[in-house]
Backbone as CSV, one residue per row, in Angstrom:
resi,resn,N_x,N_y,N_z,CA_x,CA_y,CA_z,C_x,C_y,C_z
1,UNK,6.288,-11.617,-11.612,5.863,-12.985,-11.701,4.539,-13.141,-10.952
2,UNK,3.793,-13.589,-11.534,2.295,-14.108,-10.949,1.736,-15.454,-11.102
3,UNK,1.526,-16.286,-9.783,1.555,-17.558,-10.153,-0.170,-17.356,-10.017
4,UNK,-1.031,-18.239,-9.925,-2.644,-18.540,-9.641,-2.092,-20.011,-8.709
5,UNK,-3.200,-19.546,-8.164,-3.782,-20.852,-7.297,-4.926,-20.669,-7.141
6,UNK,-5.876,-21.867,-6.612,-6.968,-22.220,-6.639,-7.828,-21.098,-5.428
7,UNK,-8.501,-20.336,-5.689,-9.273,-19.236,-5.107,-8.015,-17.919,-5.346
8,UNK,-7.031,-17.630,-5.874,-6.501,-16.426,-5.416,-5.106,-16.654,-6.281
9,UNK,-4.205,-15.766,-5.785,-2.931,-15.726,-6.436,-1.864,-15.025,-5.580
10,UNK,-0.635,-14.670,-6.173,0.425,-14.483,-5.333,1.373,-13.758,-6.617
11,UNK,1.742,-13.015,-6.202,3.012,-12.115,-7.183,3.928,-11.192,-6.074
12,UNK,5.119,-11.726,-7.261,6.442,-11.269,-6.587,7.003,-10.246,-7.779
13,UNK,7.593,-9.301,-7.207,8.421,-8.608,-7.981,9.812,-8.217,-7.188
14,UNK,10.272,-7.294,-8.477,11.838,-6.998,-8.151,11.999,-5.483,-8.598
15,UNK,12.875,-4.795,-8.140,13.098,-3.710,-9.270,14.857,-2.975,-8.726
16,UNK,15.775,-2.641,-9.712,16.946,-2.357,-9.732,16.870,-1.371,-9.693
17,UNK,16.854,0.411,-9.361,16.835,1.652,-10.043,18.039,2.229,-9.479
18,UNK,19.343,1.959,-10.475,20.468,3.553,-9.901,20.278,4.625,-10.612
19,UNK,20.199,5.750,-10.314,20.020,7.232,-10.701,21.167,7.760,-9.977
20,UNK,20.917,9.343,-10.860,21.868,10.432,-10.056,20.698,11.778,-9.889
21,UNK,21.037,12.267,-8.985,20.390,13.659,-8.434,20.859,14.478,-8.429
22,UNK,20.466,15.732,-8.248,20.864,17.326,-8.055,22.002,17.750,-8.650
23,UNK,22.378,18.815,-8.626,22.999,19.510,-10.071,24.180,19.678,-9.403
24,UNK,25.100,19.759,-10.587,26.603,19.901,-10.001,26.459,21.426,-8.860
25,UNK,27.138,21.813,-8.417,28.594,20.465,-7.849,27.403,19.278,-6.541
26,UNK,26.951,19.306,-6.312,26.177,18.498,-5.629,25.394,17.091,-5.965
27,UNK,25.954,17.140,-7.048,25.264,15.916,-7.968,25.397,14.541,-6.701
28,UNK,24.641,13.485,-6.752,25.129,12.612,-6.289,24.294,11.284,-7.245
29,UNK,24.842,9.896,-6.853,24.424,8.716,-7.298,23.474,7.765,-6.263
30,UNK,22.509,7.875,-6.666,21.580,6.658,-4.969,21.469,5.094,-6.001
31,UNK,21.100,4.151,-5.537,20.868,2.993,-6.048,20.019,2.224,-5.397
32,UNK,18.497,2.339,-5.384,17.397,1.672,-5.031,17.763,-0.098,-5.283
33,UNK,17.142,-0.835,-4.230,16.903,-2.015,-4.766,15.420,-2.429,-3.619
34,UNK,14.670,-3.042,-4.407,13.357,-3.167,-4.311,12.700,-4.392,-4.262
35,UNK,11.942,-5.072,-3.214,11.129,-6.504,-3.505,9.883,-6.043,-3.289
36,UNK,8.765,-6.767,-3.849,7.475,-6.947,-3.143,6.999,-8.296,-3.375
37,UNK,5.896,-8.288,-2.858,5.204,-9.648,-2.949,3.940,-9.521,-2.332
38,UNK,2.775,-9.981,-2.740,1.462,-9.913,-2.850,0.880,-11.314,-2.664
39,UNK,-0.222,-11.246,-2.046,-1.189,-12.601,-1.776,-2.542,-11.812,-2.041
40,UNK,-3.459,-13.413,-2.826,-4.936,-12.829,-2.934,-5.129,-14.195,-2.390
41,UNK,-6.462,-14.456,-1.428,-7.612,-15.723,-1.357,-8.916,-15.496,-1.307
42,UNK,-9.084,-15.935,-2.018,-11.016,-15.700,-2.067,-12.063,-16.790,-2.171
43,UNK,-13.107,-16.656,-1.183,-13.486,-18.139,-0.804,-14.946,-17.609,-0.044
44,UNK,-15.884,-17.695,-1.041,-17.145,-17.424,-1.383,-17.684,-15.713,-1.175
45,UNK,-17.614,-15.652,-0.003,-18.398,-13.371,-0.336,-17.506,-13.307,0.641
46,UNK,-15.989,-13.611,1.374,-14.974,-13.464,1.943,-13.521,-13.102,0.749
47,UNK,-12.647,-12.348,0.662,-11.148,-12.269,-0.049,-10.853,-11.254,1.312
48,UNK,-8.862,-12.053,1.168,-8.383,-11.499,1.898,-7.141,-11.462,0.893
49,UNK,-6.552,-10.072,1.790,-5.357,-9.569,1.156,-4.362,-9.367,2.012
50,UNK,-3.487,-9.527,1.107,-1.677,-9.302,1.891,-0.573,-8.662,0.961
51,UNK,0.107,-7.516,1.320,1.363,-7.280,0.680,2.239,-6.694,1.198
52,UNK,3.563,-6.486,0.950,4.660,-6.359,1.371,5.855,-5.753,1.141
53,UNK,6.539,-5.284,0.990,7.705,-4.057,-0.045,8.835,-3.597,1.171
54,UNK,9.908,-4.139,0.615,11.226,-3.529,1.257,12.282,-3.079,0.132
55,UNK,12.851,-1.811,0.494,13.737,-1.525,0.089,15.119,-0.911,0.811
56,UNK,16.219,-1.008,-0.459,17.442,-0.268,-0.126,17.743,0.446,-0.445
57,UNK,18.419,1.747,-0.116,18.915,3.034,-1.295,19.861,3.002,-0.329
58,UNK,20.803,2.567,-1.160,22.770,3.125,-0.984,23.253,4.131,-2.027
59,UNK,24.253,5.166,-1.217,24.613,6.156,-1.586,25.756,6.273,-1.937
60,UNK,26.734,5.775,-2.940,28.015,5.326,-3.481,28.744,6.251,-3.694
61,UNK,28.414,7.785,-4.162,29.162,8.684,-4.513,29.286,9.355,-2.672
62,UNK,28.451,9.164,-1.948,28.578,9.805,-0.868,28.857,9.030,0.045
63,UNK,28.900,8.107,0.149,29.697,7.016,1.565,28.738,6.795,2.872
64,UNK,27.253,7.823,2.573,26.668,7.717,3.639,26.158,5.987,3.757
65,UNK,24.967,6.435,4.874,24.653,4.694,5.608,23.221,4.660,4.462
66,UNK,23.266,3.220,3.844,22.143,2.794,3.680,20.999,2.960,4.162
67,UNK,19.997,3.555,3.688,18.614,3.943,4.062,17.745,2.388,3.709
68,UNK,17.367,2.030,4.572,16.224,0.809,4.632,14.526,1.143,4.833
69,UNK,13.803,0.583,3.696,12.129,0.928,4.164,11.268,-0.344,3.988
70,UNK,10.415,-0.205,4.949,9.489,-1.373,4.437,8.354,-0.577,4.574
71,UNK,7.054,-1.695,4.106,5.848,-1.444,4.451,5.135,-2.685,4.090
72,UNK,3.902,-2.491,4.567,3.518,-3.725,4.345,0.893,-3.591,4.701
73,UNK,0.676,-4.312,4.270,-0.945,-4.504,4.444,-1.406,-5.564,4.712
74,UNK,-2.626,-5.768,5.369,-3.344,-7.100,5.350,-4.886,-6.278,5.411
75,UNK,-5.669,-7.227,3.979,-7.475,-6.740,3.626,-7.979,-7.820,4.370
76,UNK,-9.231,-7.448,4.610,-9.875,-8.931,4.086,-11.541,-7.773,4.055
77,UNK,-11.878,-8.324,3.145,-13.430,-7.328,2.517,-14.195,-8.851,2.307
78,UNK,-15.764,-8.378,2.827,-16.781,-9.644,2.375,-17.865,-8.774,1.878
79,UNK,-18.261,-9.579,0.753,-19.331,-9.265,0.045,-20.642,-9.645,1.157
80,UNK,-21.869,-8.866,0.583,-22.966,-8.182,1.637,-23.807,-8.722,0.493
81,UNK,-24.635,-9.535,1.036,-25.860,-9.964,-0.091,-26.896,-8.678,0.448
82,UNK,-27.082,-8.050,-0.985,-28.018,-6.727,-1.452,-28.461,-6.767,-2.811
83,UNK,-29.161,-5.884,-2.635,-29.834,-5.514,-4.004,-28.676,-5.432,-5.095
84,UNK,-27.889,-4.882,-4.657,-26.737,-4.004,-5.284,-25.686,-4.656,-4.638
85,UNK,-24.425,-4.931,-5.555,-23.441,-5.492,-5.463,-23.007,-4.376,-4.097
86,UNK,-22.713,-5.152,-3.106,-21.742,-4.214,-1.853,-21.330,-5.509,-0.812
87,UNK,-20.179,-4.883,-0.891,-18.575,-5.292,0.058,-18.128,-4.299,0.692
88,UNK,-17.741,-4.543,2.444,-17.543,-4.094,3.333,-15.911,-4.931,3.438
89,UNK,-14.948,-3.754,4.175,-13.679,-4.205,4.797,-12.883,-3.095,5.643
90,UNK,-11.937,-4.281,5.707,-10.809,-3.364,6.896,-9.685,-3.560,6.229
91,UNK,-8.889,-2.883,6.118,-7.519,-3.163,6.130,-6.228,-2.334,7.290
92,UNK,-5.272,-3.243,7.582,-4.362,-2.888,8.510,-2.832,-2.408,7.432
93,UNK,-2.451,-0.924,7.814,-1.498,-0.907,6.701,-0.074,-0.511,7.977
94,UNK,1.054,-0.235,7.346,2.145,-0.321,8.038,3.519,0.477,7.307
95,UNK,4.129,1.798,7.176,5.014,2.101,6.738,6.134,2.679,7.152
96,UNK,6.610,2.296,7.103,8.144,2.405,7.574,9.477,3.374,6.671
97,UNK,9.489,4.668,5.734,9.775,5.110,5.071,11.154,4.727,5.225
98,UNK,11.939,5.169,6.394,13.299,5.724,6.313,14.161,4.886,7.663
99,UNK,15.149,3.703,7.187,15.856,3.752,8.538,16.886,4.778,9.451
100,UNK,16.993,5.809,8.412,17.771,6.871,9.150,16.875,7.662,9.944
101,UNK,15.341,7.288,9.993,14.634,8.675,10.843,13.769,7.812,11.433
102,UNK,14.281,8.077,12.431,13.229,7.041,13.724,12.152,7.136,14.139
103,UNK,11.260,8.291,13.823,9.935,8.829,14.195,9.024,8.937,13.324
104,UNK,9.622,7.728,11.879,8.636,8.200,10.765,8.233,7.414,10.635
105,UNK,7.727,6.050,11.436,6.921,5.389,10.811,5.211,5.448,11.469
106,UNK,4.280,4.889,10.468,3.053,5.245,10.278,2.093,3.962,10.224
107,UNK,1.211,3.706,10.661,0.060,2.851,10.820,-0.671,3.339,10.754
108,UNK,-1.850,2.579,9.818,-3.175,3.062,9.523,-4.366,2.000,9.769
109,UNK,-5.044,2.270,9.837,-6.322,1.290,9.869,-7.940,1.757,8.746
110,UNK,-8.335,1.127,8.276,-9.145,1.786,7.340,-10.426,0.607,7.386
111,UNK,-11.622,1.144,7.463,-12.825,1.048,7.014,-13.391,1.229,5.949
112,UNK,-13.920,0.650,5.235,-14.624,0.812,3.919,-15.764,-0.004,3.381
113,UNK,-16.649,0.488,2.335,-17.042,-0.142,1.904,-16.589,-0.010,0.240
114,UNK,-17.740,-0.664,-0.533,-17.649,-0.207,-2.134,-19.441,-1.019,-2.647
115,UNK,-19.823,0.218,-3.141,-20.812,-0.421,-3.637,-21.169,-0.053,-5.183
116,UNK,-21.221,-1.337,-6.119,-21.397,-1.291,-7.794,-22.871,-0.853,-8.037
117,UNK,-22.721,0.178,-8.851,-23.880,0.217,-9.656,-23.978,0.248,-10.994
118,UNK,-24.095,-1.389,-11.334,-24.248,-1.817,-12.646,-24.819,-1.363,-13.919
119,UNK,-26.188,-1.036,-13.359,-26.526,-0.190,-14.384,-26.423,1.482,-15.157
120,UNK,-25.419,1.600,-14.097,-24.436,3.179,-14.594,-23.287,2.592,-14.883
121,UNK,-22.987,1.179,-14.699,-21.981,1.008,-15.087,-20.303,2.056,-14.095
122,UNK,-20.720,1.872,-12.871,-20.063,2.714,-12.030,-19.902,1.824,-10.504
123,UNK,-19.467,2.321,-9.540,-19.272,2.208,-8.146,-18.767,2.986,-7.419
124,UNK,-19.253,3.037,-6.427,-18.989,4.360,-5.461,-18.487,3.302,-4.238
125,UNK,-17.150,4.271,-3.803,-16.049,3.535,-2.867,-16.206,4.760,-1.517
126,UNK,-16.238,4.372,-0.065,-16.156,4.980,0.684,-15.330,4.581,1.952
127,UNK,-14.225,5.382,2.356,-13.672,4.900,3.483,-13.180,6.131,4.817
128,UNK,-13.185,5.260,5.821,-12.235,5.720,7.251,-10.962,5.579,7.292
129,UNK,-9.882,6.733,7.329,-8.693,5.821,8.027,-8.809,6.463,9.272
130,UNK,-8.024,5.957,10.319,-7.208,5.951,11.384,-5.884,6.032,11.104
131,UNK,-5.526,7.287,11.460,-4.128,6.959,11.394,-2.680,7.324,12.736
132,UNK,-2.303,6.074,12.562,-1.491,5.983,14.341,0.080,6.710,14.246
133,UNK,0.630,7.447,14.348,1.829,8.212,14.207,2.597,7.793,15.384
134,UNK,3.671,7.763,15.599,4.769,7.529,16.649,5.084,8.377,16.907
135,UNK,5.371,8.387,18.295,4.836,9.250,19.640,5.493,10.814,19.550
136,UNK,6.836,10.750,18.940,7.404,11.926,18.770,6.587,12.485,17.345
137,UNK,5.917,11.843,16.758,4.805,12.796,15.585,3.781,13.064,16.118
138,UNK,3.025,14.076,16.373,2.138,14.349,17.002,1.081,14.970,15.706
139,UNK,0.747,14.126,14.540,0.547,14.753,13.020,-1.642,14.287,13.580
140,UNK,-2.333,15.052,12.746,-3.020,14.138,12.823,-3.813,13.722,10.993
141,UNK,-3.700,13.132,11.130,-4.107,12.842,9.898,-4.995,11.404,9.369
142,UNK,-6.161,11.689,9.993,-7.207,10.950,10.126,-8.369,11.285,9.083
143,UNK,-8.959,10.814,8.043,-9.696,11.260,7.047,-10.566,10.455,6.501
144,UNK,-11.193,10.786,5.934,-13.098,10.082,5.215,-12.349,10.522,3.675
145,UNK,-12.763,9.489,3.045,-12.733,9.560,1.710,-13.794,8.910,0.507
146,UNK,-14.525,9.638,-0.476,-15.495,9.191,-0.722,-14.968,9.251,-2.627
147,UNK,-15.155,8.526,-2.937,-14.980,7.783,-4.722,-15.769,7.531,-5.484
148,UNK,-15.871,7.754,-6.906,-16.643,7.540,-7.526,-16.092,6.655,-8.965
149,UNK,-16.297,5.773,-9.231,-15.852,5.296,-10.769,-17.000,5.193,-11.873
150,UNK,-16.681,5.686,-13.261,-17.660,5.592,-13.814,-16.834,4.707,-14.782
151,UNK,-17.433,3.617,-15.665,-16.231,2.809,-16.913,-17.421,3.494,-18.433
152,UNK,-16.179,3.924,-18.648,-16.954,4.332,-19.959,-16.539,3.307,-21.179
């Protein structure tokens, strides 16, 4: 579902998924259940962003404990008066995979820009993350990432 409002919009979803896994004799049944929900506002060379996602996976053939995850973001990118279409941002991200494993959740922080070039009909996207691990992860996984789109 996606409603509009005046500068931006908002969408919610849902999703049901029971499956079964791995091969006899080990087969088992999980049963995902899923929300998200999304915010856009945009209000002149400023948009900000928000979204959100929790889920459940219960394990019916196996009796174990419900696994719980969330995650979640907040953007906000402003357009850069240039020659060339370019927008600068940050975003704060947040994931939470597994409530059975206590050391897995993850925060990121990211820098970026994106700048269009119209007359290739392209844009080139460039970013920083930061990324914050909990204390018993000692991972590092901090990276530059550089993009290219061409629309043919």
């Amino acid at each position: 579902m996606i409603a509009r409002v005046a500068g931006g919009w908002a969408i919610a979803a849902a999703r049901y998924n029971p499956r079964t896994v791995g091969d006899l004799p080990f087969r088992q049944d999980e049963d995902d259940l899923q929300a998200t929900a999304g915010l856009r506002y945009a209000v002149g060379p400023v948009a900000l962003d928000a979204g959100a996602i929790v889920q459940r996976t219960a394990f019916p053939t196996t009796g174990g404990p419900d696994q719980r995850a969330f995650g979640g973001h907040a953007q906000i990118m402003v357009t850069v008066p240039a020659a060339l279409p370019l927008a600068i941002g940050y975003r704060f991200g947040i994931l939470d995979p597994s409530s059975l494993i206590t050391t897995d959740r993850v925060m990121e922080h990211t820098a970026g820009a994106v700048l269009g070039l119209p007359r290739h009909r392209m844009r080139i996207q460039f970013q920083l993350t930061h990324v914050v691990e909990q204390a018993a992860r000692e991972l590092s996984n901090d990276r530059a990432q550089l993009a290219a789109e061409l629309a043919l």
